[in-house]
Structure formats: C-alpha cells, structure tokens
C-alpha positions as CSV (number, residue, x, y, z in Angstrom):
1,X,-89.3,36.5,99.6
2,X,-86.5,39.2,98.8
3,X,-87.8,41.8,96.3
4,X,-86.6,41.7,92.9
5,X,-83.7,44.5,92.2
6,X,-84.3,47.5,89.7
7,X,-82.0,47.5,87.0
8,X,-78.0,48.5,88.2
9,X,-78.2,52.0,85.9
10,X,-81.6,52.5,87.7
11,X,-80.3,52.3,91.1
12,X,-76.8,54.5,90.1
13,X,-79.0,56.8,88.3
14,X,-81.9,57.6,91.7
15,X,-78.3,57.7,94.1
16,X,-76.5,60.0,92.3
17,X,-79.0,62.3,91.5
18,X,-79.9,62.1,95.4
19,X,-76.5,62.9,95.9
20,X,-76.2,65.9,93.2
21,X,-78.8,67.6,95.5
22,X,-77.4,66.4,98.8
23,X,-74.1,68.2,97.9
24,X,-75.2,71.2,96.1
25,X,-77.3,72.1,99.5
26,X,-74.6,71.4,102.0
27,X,-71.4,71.8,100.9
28,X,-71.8,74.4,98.4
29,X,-73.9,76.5,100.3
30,X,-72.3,78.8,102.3
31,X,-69.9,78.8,99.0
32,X,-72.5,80.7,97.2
33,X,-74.8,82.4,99.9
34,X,-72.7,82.8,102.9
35,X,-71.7,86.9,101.5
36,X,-75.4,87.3,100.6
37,X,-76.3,85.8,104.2
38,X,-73.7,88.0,106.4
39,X,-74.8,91.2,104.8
40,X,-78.8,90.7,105.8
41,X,-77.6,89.1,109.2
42,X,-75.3,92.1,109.5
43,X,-72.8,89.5,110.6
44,X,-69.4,88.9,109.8
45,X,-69.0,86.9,106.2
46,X,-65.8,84.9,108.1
47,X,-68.6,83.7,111.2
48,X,-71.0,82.7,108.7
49,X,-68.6,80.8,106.4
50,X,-67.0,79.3,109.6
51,X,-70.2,77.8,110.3
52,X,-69.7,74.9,108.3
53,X,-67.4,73.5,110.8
54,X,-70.6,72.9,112.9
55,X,-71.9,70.9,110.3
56,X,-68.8,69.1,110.2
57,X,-68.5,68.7,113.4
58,X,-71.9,66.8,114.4
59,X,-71.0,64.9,111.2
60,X,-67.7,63.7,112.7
61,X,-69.5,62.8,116.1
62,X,-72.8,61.5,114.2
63,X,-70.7,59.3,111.0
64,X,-69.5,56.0,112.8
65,X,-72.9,55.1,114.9
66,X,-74.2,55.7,111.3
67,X,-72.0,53.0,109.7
68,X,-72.8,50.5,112.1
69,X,-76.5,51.1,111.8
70,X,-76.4,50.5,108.0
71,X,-74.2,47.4,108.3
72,X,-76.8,45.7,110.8
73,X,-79.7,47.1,108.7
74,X,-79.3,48.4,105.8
75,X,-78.8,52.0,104.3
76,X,-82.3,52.6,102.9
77,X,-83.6,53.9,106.1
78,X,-80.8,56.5,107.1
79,X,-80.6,57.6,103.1
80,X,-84.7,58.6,103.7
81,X,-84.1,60.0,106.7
82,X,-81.2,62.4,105.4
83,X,-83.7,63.5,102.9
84,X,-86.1,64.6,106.3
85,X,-82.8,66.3,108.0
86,X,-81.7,68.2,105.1
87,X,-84.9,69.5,105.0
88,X,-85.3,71.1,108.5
89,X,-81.9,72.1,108.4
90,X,-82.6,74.2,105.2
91,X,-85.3,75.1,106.8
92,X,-84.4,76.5,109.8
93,X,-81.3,78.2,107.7
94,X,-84.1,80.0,105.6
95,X,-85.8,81.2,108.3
96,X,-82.4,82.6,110.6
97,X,-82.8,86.3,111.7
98,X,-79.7,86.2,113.7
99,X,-76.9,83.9,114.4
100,X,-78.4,81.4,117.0
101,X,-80.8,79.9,114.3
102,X,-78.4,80.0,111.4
103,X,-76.0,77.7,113.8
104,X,-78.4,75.6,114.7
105,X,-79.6,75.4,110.7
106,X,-75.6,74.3,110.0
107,X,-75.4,72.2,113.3
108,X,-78.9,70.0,111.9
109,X,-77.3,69.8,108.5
110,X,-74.6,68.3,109.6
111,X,-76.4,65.3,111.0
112,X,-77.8,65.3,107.9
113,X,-74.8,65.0,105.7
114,X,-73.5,62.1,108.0
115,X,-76.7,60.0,107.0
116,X,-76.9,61.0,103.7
117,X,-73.6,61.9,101.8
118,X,-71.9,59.4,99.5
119,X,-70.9,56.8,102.7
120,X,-74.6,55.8,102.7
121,X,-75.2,55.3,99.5
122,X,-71.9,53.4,98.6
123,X,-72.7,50.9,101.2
124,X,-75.7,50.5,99.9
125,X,-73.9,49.5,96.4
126,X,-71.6,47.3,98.3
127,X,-74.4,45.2,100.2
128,X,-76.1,45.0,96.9
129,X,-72.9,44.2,95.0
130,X,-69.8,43.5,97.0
131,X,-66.3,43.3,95.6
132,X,-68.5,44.1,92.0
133,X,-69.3,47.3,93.6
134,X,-66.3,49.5,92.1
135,X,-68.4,50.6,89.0
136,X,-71.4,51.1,90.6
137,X,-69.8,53.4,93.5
138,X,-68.1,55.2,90.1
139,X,-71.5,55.6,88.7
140,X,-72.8,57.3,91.7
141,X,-70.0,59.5,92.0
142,X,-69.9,61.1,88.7
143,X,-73.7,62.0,88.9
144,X,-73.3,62.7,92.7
145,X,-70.4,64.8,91.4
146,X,-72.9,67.4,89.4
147,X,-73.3,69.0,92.7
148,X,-70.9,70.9,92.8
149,X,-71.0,72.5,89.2
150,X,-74.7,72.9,89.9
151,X,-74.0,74.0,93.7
152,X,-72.3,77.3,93.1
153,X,-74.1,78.6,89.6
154,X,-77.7,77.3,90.5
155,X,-77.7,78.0,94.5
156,X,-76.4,81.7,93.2
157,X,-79.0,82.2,90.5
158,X,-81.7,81.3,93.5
159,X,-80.3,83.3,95.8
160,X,-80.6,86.0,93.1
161,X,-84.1,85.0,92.2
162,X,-85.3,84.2,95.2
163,X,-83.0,85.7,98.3
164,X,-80.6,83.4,100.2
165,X,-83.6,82.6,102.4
166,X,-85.7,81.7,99.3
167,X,-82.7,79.2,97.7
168,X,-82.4,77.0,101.0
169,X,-86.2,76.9,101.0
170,X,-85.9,75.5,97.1
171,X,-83.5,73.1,97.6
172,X,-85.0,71.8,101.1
173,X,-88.1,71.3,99.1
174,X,-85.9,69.0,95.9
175,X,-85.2,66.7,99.3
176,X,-89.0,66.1,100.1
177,X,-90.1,66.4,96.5
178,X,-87.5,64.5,94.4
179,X,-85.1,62.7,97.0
180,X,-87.3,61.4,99.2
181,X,-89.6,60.0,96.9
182,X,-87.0,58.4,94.4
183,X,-85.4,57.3,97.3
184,X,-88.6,55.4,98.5
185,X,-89.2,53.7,95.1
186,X,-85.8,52.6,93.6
187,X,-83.7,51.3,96.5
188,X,-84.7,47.8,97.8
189,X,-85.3,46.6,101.5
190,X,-83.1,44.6,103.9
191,X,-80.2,45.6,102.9
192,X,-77.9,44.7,105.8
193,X,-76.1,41.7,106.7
194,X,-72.3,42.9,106.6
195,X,-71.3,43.0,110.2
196,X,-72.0,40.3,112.2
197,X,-75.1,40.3,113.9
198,X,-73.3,39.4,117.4
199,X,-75.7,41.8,120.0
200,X,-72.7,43.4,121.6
201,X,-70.9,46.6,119.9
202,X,-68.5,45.4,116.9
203,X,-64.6,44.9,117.5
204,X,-62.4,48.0,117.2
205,X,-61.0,48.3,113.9
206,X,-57.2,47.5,114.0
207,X,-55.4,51.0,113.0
208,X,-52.2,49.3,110.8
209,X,-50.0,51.2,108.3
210,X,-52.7,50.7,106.0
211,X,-55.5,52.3,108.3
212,X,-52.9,54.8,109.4
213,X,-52.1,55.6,105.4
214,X,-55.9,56.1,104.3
215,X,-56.4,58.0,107.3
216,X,-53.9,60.4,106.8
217,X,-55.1,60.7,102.7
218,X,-58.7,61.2,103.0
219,X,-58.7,63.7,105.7
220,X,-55.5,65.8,103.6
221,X,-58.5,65.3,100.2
222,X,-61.3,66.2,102.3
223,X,-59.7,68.8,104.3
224,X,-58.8,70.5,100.8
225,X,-62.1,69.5,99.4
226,X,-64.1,71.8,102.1
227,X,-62.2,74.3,101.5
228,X,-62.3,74.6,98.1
229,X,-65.9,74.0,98.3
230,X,-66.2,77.2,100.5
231,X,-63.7,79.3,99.4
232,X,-62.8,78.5,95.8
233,X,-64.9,81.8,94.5
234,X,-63.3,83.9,96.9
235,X,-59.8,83.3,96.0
236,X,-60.3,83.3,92.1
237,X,-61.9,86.9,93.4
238,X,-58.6,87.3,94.9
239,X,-56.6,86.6,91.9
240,X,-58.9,89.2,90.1
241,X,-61.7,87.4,88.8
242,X,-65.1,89.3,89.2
243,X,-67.8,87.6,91.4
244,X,-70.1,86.3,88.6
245,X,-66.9,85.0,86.6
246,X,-65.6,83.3,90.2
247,X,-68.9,81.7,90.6
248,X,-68.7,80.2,86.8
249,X,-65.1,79.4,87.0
250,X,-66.0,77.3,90.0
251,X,-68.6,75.2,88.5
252,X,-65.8,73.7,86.0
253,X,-64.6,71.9,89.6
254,X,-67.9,69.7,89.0
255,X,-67.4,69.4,85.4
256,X,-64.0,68.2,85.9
257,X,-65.3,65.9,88.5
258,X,-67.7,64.6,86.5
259,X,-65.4,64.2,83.6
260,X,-62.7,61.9,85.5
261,X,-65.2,60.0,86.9
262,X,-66.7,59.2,83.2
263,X,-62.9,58.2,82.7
264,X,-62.9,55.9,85.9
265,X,-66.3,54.3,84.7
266,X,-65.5,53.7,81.0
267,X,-61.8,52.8,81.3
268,X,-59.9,53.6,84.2
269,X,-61.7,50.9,86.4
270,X,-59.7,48.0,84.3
271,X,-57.0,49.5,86.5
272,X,-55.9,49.1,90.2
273,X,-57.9,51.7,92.2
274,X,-54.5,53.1,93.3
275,X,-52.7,54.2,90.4
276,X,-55.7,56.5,89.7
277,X,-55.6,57.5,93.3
278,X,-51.6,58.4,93.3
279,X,-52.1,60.6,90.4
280,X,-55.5,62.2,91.7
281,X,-53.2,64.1,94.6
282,X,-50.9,65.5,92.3
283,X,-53.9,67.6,90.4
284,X,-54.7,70.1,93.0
285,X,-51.1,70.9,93.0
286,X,-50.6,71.5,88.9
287,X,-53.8,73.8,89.3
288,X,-52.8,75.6,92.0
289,X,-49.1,75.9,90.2
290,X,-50.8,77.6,86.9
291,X,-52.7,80.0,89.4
292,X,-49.7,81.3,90.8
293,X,-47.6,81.3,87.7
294,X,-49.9,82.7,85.3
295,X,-52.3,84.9,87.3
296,X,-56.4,85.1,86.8
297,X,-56.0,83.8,83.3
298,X,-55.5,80.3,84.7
299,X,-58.0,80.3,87.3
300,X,-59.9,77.9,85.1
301,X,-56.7,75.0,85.3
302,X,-57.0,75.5,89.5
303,X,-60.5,74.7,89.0
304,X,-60.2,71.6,86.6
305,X,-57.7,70.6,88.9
306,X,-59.2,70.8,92.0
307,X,-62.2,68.8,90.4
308,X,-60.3,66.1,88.6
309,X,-58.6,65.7,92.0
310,X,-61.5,65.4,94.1
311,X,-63.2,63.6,91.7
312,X,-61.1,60.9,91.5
313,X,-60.4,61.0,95.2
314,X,-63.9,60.9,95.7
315,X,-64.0,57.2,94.2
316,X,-61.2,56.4,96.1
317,X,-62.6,56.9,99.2
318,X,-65.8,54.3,98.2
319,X,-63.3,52.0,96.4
320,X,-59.6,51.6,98.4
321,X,-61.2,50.1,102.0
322,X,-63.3,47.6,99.7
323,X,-60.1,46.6,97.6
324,X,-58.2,46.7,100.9
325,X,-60.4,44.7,103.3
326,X,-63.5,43.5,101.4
327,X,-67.2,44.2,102.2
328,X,-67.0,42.8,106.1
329,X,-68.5,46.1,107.9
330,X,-67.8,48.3,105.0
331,X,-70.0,51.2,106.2
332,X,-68.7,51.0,109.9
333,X,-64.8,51.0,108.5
334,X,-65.5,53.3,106.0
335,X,-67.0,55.8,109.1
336,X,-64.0,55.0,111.1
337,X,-61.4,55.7,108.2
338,X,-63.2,59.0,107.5
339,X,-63.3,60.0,111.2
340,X,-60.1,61.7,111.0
341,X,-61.0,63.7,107.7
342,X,-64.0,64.9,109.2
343,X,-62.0,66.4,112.0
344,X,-59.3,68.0,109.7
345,X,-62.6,69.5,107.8
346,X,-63.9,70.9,111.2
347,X,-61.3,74.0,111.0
348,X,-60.8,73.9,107.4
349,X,-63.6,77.0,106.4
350,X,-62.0,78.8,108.8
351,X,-58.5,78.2,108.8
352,X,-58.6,78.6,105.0
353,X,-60.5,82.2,105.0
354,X,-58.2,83.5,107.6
355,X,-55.1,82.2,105.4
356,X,-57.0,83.8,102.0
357,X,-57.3,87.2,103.4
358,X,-53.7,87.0,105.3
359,X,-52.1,85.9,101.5
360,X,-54.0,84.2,98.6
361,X,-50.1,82.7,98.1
362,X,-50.4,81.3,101.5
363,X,-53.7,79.7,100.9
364,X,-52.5,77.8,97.6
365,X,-49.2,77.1,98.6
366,X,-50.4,75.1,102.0
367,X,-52.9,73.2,100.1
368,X,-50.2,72.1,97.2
369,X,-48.0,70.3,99.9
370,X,-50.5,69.0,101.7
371,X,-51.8,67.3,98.8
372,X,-47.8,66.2,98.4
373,X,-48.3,64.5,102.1
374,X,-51.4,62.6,100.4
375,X,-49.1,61.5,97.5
376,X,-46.9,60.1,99.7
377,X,-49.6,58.1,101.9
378,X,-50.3,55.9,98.3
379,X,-47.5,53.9,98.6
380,X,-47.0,50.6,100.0
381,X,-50.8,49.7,100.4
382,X,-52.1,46.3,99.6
383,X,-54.7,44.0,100.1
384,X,-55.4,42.5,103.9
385,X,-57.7,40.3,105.3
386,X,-60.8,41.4,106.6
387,X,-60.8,41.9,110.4
C-alpha cells in the first residue's frame, strides 16, 4: 500500500530549504572563502577559485547516470545521499593543508551537487505531480533560491567567526543535521516509474531544434550563473565597492531571485513558461548596462539583475522540457539537456577571473551578449511529443 503524501507546501517547503543549504555550500563557496582559503594555503586565489571546475566537472560526467537512476527508482535515495556527499566533501575542504586535498574536497562536491541540486528534486515534484508540477518546481526554486543571498553574507560571517576551515565544517554539519533528516521524513517512497522499465539502457534522446535551442540556453544561463556565483564580489570590488559592501551587494542576487520566483508562483505561472523565460535573458544584460554606465553606484541593479535573471531561468530549466516533452524520463532528459551547460560551466571560474583582472569591461560585456545568444534560442519552441 503506497504511503499517503504530506501536504504539497510541506514537501516544497523540506526541498527548498534542502536546496537553500545545498547551494549556499557549493556554489557560493569559493565566492566567499576562496581569498580567505588562498592566503592560509599560500596558494594562488585564481587556483583556488578555478577549482570549482572540478566540481563541475565530475558533475557533468556524474548528472546523466543520475537522471536515469531517479527515473527507474525514484529521487529520494540520491537526494539522501547528496546530503552524505556534501558532507565529506566539506569535510575534506575543512581539513585541506595544501592543494591535493582542497581538489579532492571540490572534486567530491561535485558528485554531490549532481545528486543533489535542483534536477533531483524537481523530478521528484514531477513523479509526484506531472504536467501539475510547474508550481511546485516554482515553489522549490524560490526557497532553494535563498542560497545564494544567504551563501555569500552567512558563509562570510562563518568564515569570520569560525575560519574558512570552521564555515565548511558548519555547513557540512546543516547536511547531516537538518537535510538529511528532513529529507528522511517528508519525501515519500517509490517514486519512480517514468522511464520505462525495459532492462536495457534507455533510447538516446533525439537532439532537434528544440533540444539544440534549450541546450544552447541553459548552458549560456548556467555558464553566467557560475560565474557570477564566483566572481560577482570581486568585480563589484573592481568597480570600487569595498569587500564587506561587495559581499552585501551580492546577496540582493538571492533576494532578487527569490522575489521573481514569488512573481512566477503567485502570478506569472497563469502564463506560458516562455514569455517569462524570453524576458529572463534580457536582465543580466540591463544590470550589467547600469554597471558600466553609472559606475559602483549601480552595482546594486547588476546584482538585482543577475538574480531576477537567474531566478527566472532557474524555473525555466525545471519547467520548459516538461512543457516541451511531458514527464516521460524527465530526470534523464533533463540530465542530457543540461550536459552541455555543465561543460560551458567547467571553464567558466576561470575564464571569468582571468577576463576580470584583464578588464572588468571585458568581463561584463561578454556576459551581456551571451545572454543576447540565449534571447535568441527562445524563439520558435513548442510543444513535441514525448520520445
């Protein structure tokens, strides 16, 4: 006999606040402790920031074998043991004295961000919910989307409290004392059942225009995404913010995240998912605009942007393939759709620091048109039949 569900807000409310922690201890990390970390390493702060293309990288490799496991069985399982993963990654980042460990910290955490970030949950809400799921996945998204406004201010004030080694400790002990519990008691059992359960490995995914299209627009968002998440307080240092105003300034990136997704959830969801999507790639671009025209005095209207941005493309990401295709191996398509962003993300820490200390002008300027390429990838999407 199937257990009975918790409540709909219940289950929204125990994933996103899973996935406010999830994000503010991987992709925010280095944001706010990779300076801190590179001094007492005596390391270069470029290596250590760089380091979160390892984590992307075993994400890439790890995300699709992922999607398929949570289609067969459900995404319970791999969302408990992210919670494990995070922990000995955050762990072993605590506890680096040189180089070798720190990678091998990132290289963990990224194996734990491809079981654990938003694809889990999502097709979690979509097994539960199907084509219903929009609201749900918004629901997740605006808590999940607290983590990065908490990320940078709250991982800082630890790593001022504690030392960089004592924040990862703190937040690898939210994952065993908050996430994995929560986890545990809210989501339900046997949650697969949308792929079919032929033995043999499931039939490549057809890559049409439309596969092509979201391909192309969720690695452009992510690729920006990563390294904003990195960088963002260093180039608002750049246009001549202090350190402690950079760090606030690039909390309101959450806020604003969390603010368009309260839109999407209240009103914007009455709406096809790809007008809000259209208009999501052109706010990066109006931020970074103000920032050049205006100087440090606008630094707050890149950050709103970049969040509202984000945010919106966050839902998009959860929301497009199941408007596109339906819930037919939603996790695995999803995985194989975000393949190519996880790749553009691999170089993205890097390529963007070198950029920010070659010309802050660059830096915003190259991220402006590529979010115009994204723009352009919106149009002539529409519904297909599930392969």
């Amino acid at each position: 006999m199937a257990q009975p569900l918790p409540p709909r807000n219940v289950i929204i409310l125990a994933l996103g606040l899973g996935q406010t922690i999830a994000f503010a201890s991987s992709f925010y990390l280095l944001g706010a402790l990779g300076d801190d970390i590179a001094a007492d390493l005596a390391l270069a702060p470029t290596f250590v920031l760089g380091l979160m293309s390892v984590a992307l990288a075993a994400s890439a490799v790890a995300a699709p074998s992922a999607g398929r496991w949570i289609d067969r069985h459900g995404g319970k399982a791999p969302l408990l043991i992210s919670n494990l993963v995070f922990a000995v990654a955050l762990g072993l980042i605590g506890l680096a004295k040189g180089p070798v460990l720190l990678a091998l910290g990132m290289l963990v955490l990224g194996l734990a961000m491809a079981l654990g970030l938003y694809g889990t949950p999502f097709a979690i809400l979509v097994t539960l919910y199907g084509d219903q799921a929009r609201r749900a996945i918004t629901g997740v998204a605006l808590i999940g989307g607290l983590g990065s406004s908490l990320g940078f201010p709250v991982t800082h004030w630890l790593g001022q409290q504690l030392g960089w080694q004592g924040a990862c400790l703190a937040w690898a002990a939210a994952h065993i004392l908050i996430c994995l519990p929560l986890g545990a008691l809210v989501i339900p059992r046997d949650l697969g059942g949308h792929m079919s359960a032929n033995v043999g490995p499931p039939a490549p995914m057809v890559w049409n225009r439309a596969m092509i299209q979201l391909s192309v627009l969720f690695a452009g968002a992510w690729f920006i995404s990563t390294c904003m998440s990195t960088h963002l307080p260093r180039l608002l240092v750049a246009f001549g913010l202090s350190v402690t105003a950079a760090m606030s300034t690039a909390a309101l990136v959450g806020l604003a995240a969390v603010a368009i997704r309260a839109l999407e959830f209240a009103v914007l969801r009455r709406f096809p998912p790809l007008l809000a999507t259209r208009a999501a790639t052109l706010m990066h671009p109006l931020g970074a605009a103000a920032l050049l025209t205006f100087g440090k005095v606008a630094a707050p209207a890149m950050a709103l942007g970049q969040g509202a941005g984000n945010g919106m493309l966050t839902v998009a990401k959860g929301v497009l393939p199941l408007s596109i295709w339906g819930p037919e191996g939603y996790a695995y398509r999803s995985a194989v759709l975000g393949r190519p962003a996880q790749i553009a993300q691999i170089g993205g820490p890097a390529l963007y620091g070198l950029a920010i200390d070659r010309s802050p002008t660059l830096a915003l300027t190259g991220g402006a048109a590529l979010c115009l390429v994204m723009f352009a990838m919106t149009f002539g999407l529409n519904k297909e039949p599930s392969t």
